[in-house]
Each structure stands twice: as C-alpha cells, then as structure tokens.
N, C-alpha and C positions, 0 to 999 in steps of 0.2 A: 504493500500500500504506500503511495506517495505521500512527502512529507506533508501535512496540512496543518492552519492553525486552528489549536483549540475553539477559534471564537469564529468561526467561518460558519454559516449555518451547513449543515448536513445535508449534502443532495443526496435525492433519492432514487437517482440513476449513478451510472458507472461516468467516473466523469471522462470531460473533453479535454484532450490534451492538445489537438491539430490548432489551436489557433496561436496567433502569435505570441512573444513574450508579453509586447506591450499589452496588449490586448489582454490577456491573463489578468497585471498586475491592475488593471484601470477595472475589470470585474470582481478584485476580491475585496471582500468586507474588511478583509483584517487589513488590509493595508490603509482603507480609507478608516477606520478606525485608529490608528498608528495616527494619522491627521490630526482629528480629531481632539486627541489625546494630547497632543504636543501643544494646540489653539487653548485649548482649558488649562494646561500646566502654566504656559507664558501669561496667562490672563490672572488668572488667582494667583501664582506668587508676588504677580507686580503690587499686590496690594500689602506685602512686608518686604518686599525684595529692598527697600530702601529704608528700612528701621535702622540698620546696625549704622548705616552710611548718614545717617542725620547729622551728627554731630561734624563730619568730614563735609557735607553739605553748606552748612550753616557758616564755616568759618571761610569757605571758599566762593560763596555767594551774598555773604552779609546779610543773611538774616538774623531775624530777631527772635527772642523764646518764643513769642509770642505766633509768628507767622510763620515757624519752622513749624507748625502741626500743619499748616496747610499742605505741604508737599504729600502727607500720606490724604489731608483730607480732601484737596482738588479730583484726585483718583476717586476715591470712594462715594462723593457728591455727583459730579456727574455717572459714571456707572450705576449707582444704586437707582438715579431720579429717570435714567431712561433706558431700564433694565423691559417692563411692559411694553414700550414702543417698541423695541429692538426686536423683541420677542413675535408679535404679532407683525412686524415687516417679514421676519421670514415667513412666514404662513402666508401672510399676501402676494408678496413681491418673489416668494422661490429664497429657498434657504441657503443654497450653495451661494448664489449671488452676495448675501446680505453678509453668509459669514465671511468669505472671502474680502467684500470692502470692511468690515469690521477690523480682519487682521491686518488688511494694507495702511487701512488709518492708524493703527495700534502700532505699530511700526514704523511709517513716517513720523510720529508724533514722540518715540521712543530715539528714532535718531536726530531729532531738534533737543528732548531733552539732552541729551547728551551731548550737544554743542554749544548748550545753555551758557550766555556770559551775567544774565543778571537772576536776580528772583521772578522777578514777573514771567520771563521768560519760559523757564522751569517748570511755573504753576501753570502756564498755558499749555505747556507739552504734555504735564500729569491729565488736566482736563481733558484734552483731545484722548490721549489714551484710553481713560473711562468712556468715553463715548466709545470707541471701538471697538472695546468688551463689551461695552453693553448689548453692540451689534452681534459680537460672535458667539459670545459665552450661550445664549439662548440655544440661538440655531445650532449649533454644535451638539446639543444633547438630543435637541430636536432631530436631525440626522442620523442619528445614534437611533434612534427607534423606528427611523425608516430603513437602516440597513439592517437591524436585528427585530421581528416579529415578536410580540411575547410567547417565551419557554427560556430555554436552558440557552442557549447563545446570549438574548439580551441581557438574564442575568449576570454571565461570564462581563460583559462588555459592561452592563452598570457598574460590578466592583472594581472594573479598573477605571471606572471616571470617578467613583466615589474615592480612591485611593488619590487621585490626581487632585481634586478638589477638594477633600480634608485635609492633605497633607500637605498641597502646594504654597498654603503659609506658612508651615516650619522648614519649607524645602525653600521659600525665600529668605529667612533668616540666617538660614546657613548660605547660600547663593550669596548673598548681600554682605556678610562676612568675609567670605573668600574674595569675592572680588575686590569690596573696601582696604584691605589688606593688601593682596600681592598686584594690583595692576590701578586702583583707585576709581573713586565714587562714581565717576563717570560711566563705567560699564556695568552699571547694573542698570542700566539705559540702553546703551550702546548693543551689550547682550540676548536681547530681543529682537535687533532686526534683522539677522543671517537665520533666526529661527521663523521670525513671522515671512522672510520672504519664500524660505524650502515650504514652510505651510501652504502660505496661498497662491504659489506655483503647482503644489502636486493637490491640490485639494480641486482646482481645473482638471485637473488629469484624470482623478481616480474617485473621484466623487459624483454621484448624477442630480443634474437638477431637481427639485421637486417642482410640480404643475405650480404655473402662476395664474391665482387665481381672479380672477377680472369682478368687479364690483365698487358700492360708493366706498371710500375710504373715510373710516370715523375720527375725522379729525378734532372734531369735539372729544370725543374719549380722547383720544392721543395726549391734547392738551393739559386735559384735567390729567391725567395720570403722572404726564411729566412734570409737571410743575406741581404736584400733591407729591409724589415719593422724593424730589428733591425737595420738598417742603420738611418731609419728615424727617430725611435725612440728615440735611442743614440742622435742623434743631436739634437732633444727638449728637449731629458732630459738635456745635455750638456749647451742649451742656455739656459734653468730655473738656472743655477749654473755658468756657464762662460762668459754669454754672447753670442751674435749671431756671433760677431765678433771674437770668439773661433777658432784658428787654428782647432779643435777637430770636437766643433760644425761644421763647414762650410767643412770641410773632409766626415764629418759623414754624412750629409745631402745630399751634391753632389754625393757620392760613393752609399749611401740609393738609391736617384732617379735615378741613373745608372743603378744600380740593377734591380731597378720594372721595366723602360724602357726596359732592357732584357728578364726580364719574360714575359713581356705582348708579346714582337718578339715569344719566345721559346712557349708559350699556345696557340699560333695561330696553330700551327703545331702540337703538342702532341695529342697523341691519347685519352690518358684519362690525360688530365690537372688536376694542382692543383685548378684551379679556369677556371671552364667553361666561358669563353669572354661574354657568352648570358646570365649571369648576372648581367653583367654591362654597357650592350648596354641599357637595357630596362630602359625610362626616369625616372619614377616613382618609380622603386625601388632606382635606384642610388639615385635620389633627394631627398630620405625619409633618404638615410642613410647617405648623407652630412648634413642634416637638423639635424638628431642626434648627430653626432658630434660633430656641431656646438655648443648645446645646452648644450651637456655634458662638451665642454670647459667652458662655463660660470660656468655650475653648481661646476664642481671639482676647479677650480679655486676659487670659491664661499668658498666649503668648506678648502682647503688649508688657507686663508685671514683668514676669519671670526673664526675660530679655535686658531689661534695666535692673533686675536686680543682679543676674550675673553678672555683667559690666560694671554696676556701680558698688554694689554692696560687698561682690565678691571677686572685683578685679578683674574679671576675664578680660582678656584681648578681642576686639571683635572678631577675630577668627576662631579664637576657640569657644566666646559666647556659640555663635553661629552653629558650629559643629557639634555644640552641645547639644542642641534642637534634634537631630538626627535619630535616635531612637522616635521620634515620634512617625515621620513617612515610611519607616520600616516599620512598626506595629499597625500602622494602619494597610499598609501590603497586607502583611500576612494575614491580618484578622479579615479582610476585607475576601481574601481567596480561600479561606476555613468558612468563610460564611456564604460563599457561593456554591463549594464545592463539594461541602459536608453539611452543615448546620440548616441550610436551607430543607434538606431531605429531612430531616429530625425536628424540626420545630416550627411553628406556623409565624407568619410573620409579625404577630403581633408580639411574641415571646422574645423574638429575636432583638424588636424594636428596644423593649423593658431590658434584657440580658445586655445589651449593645452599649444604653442611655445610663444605663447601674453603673457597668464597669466606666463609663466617661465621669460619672461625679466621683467615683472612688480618686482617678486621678484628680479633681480639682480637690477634694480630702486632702490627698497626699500633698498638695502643693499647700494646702492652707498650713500645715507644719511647719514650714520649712525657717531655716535661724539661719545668721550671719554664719554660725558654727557648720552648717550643714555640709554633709558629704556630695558628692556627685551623683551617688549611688540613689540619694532620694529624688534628688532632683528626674534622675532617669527614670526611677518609678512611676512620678507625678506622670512623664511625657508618655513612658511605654501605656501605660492606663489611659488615659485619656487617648491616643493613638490605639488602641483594639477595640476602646466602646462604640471610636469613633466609626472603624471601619466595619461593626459589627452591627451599628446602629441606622449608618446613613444608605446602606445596602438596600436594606430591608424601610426604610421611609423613601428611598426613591422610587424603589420599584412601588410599592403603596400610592406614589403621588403619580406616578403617570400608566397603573396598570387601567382598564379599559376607556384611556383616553382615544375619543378617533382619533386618525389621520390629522385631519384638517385643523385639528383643536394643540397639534404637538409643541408648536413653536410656543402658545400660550401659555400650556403646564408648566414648560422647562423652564418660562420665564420667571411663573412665582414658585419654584423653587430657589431661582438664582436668588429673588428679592426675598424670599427668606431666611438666606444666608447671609447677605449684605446688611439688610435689618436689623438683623442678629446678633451680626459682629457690630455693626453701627450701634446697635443698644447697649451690647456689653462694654466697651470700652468706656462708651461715655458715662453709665450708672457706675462701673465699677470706678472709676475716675475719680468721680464724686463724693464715692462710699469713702476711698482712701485717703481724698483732700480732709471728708468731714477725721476721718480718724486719727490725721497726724497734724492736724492745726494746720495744713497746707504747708508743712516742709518740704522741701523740694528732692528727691532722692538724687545725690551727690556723692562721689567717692571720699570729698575731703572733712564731711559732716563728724563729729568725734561717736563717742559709743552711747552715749545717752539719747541722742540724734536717732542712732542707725536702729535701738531699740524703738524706739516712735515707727520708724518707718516699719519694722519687722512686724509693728503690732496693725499696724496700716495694712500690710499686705495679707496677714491673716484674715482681716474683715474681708478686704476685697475678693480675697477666694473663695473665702464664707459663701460672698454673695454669689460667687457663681454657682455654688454648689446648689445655691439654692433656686438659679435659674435652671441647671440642670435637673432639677427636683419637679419644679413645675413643667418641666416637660416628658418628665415620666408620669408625672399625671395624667398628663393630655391625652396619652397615646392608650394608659391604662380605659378613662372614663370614658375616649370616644372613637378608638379604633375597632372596627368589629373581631372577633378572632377570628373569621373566614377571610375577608376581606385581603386580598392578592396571594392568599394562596395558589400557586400551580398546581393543580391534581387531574391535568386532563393525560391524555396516552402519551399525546405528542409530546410533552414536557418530557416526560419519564423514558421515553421512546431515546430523545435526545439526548440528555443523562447519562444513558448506558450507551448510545455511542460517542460521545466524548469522551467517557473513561475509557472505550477502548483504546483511541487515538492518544491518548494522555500516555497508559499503557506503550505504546507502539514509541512513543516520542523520549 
C-alpha cells in the first residue's frame, strides 16, 4: 500500500496513480491542510510573538509605558472588531479568495512593521495585520470543513488546528525570544513574510474555491458588528490599561453593547446576514464556545503574568523566559492527538469537554502557587496542565461548535469561534490586570523592586491566577449545565468505518 496521510479522507476505490505529480499534490487534502495550518500558526502567534520584544521595542522606537501596550493592542483591536465581517466574506465572496488576500495583507503589513522608523508607524502595521487575520483566521477553519466531511478525518484535522491555535501563543513567546535575542526585534515582523508569501502562493495551487454566492450584501449587519466587537474590545483593552472606571473604557463598552444589540434587531430581518441567528440559538454550540472563552481568558492571562514574572521577578533572559513556554505547545500536541485518536472512542464529548476544562484550571492552580523561591519544575507543571486540558478540551468544543453546521453557514461558525477566543483572551488580560493592580496598590513589577516589593507582587499574582481559575471554573459550568451528553457524538458506521482504516494506515506508517 502507498505511503498516504493519516488525514487524507479514505477513498473507496483502489486509487489513481496515472495523473501527474502536480496534479496529485493540488488534489490532496493533507497538503492543503499543511496550508492551512501554517495561515493559523503565523496569525495566532503574532498576537504574543512580540511580548518578550517590548521592552527592545520601546527603547528603539520611543515609546512611552503608556503607548507601549498598544503594539500588542493595535493587533488584537482590529482582529477581534472585524473577526464576523471577515468571517461571512468568505461565505459570500469564496473563501480561498478572502483567505488568501487576508494572508497577503498580513504580510505586507508584517514587512512595513518591520521597517518601522517611528511609533505610529509600527501601530499602523500591527492594525493592518489584524485586519488580515481577521480575513484569514475564519476562512481557514472554514476550508478545513470543506476538505474534511464530518467523521474521523475532520477530527484528525481539528486536533491539529486546535494544537496550532492553543498553542501558537506560547509558541510566540518563545519565537519572540529567540529572535529578540540572536538576530533583534525587528524579525518577529520581518518572520512572517517568506511564510505568509509560500502560504498564499500554494494555497492558489492546492486549495479549490468555494461557490460565490451572488445576493444583497448586509451591510447594515456588517457595520453594526464591526464597530460593536471593536467597541467591546476597545473597552477590555482600555480596562487592562485604564481601569474599568475609564471614561474611554465604560464609552467603549456601552457604545460596543449598543452596537451588537443592533445587529442582532438588523440579522433578524437581513436576507443573507452577517451571522445567521441559528447559530447561536443552538444550546451546545453556544455553550462550547462561552466554555472556550472562558478558558482562553485564564490561559492568555496565564501567559501575559507568568512571562513578566520570569523576566522580572526571576531574571530570565528573554530567551530563556521564551523557551521556558515550550512545555506548553508540546502538551497541547500530545493531549490534543490522545484525544482524537483514543479518548474520543471512550468518552462522549461532553466528558471530554469537563476532563479537558478540569485539567486546564489544575494548571492555573498550579501557577496560583508559585514564589520568587520557585523551581522551574513548577512552573513547567503550571504550562504542561494547562497545555493537555487545553488540547483535550478545545478538540472536543470545536468539533461541538461547528458539528451539523451547513455548508453555507461554515465561514460564520469558524468566525465566533475565532471571536470567542479573542474575547476571551481580551477579557482575561484586562480583569486579571485589574484584579493585580487592585492587589498590589498598582506597583509596577520591576526587577530592581527590593523583597518586600517583590512579596506584594507575589501576593498580586496569586489573586490574578485565582481569578483565572475561577474563569476556568465558570466554564466548566457552562459546558456541565448546557451541553447535551449526545450532542456531537460520532456513532454513525462511517465514522467507525474510518477509524479502523486509519489505524491500519497508522499501523503500515
């Protein structure tokens, strides 16, 4: 039997070899999945790929403490506010199209940051970036459910976006390290565009359009959604920096939830909505993807802390802070392919959701410990747990958020999943933020602080992880009070069919 990939779906004939090479490789799923996978890696790291590099940022561009949060929050304001538009152009417009200008924008805008000579500069290249994710990250998952059918393929192909997307913010930490260090801040810019351009060259090649579908376009929704999620957005990023009590924040947040109130009045009515209403009526998708959220605020939260506490409180160098991260994209692999290849046949998905959600607040537990005194060995605990709940957890809440979604409806789902993650992380930073300002009288964590200092903050980042534990907690909730236990189970022949000839092929490989 020829070599084949695991994630290939299974023909049911003897296959064709007579056609050409090109030709082959422009037909196989794994390879446009390979795409795929590299367009969501570069999109979700950029959003920590430049934490370690701030400080080397700041002194080389003259910014201020103040304005130096904008370089991560330029990125995450425009991406979060026009994650819905982005999402529903692929469904309109044909998804290969939208991803494809997504990554070519993400990547022009990735080699201006990087030839950035002022601040303004910079923040305009981080913006245009986000708009380009917002374009791609959608359709890319979207795509993903057009080349794998639901059964045992799509699954294989979710765990390894879900590993790429939980992990690709501790895989920018350490990226943003390595490069800050041996070659300088500029290339965690620069780094992106020989990848976004092999993407959106072979993603023409081996990718096939989806139908574009011809109708009014709701620009009314579009509006309201764009300028309601960066409404909301704005205001957590605002209260991670100002306070809650921010004239800015508390404008930005009321005007945001004005917004979405409107849009949801204006998609009741639209012919072809930005977001079909009958995805977010249905109990178990919603509840999989507030359960996500929830989880992602602990985790980005997690990593925002624990990132300045290694560098400041315990020294590390950005490259070893960075490297230290690393236990986490490796437990999220692993747990992420134990739960596709094993635990899915043993447990239904709502179990998985609960076992997955548990072991992620065990690691924000484990990080609420942690002392200036503390070994490596816990800190790796804190990562490896939160990395296996994560990949154990978000498996099994994605497949839940887009199993019996149509065709037509895909680009939508993929979208509020994106915006539940982005929400997420934009909620946890900002409350945990807050939680540690109220805890240490707003000292500022500094390596040169003496011991009585360093205890305030130690007691500071206890609360904060508290709180994540406890955002983790409310979304084992979620998933307990309103996911059904049947609800995206696989139990038809074909799944099971497919199953047993993967392991053979797994076997044979």
């Amino acid at each position: 039997m020829p070599p084949s990939s695991v994630l290939e779906p299974i023909p049911r004939t003897a296959p064709q070899w007579s056609s050409p090479p090109r030709r082959r490789v422009a037909a196989s799923p794994s390879v446009s999945l390979l795409v795929i996978l590299a367009a969501q890696m570069m999109v979700v790291l950029d959003a920590t790929i430049v934490n370690v590099a701030l400080p080397h940022i700041q002194t080389a561009l003259g910014f201020t403490s103040t304005s130096l949060s904008w370089v991560l929050n330029a990125y995450i304001l425009t991406f979060g506010g026009l994650l819905l538009l982005g999402a529903r152009s692929g469904d309109l417009l044909g998804r290969r199209r939208v991803f494809v200008t997504g990554i070519a924008l993400f990547s022009l805008a990735s080699l201006a940051g990087g030839f950035a000579q002022a601040g303004w500069m910079l923040l305009t290249a981080r913006a245009l970036q986000g708009i380009g994710g917002a374009l791609a990250a959608p359709s890319a998952l979207a795509l993903l459910t057009t080349l794998f059918p639901e059964g045992a393929a799509r699954l294989r192909a979710i765990a390894l976006f879900t590993t790429v997307s939980a992990a690709g913010g501790a895989i920018g930490l350490v990226a943003g390290g390595m490069l800050t260090e041996w070659v300088g801040w500029r290339w965690v810019m620069f780094v992106n565009v020989p990848i976004g351009l092999v993407v959106a060259l072979l993603a023409r090649r081996v990718i096939g359009e989806t139908p574009v579908r011809h109708g009014r376009f709701d620009a009314a929704g579009a509006v309201t959604s764009t300028l309601g999620m960066t409404g909301l957005v704005l205001g957590l990023v605002q209260a991670g920096t100002d306070g809650w009590a921010s004239p800015v924040t508390v404008a930005a947040l009321a005007g945001g939830a004005a917004l979405l109130a409107a849009f949801v009045a204006v998609e009741q009515r639209a012919v072809e909505p930005v977001l079909p209403l009958r995805l977010v009526t249905h109990a178990t998708r919603s509840a999989a993807n507030v359960a996500r959220g929830l989880v992602y605020s602990g985790m980005y939260g997690m990593f925002f802390f624990l990132s300045q506490f290694l560098q400041e409180i315990q020294h590390y160098s950005p490259l070893r802070a960075g490297l230290s991260f690393l236990p986490m994209p490796v437990s999220v692999f692993l747990s992420s392919q134990l739960t596709s290849r094993v635990l899915v046949r043993r447990l239904v998905p709502k179990q998985l959701m609960l076992l997955g959600i548990a072991v992620a607040t065990g690691g924000l537990a484990v990080a609420s410990q942690l002392t200036p005194s503390s070994r490596y060995l816990e800190v790796l605990g804190a990562l490896a747990l939160m990395g296996a709940g994560s990949g154990v957890s978000f498996v099994s809440l994605t497949t839940a958020s887009l199993a019996g979604v149509a065709p037509e409806d895909a680009g939508a789902a993929s979208g509020l999943i994106n915006v539940s993650q982005q929400l997420g992380a934009a909620l946890g930073v900002a409350v945990l933020v807050t939680v540690f300002a109220a805890a240490t009288d707003h000292i500022s964590i500094a390596s040169h602080l003496g011991a009585p200092a360093v205890a305030t903050l130690t007691h500071g980042l206890h609360v904060a992880f508290g709180v994540g534990v406890l955002f983790a907690l409310l979304g084992l909730g979620s998933v307990a009070a309103f996911v059904r236990r049947s609800d995206g189970r696989a139990t038809t022949a074909t799944f099971e069919e497919e199953l047993a000839e993967l392991e053979v092929i797994d076997a044979v490989l």
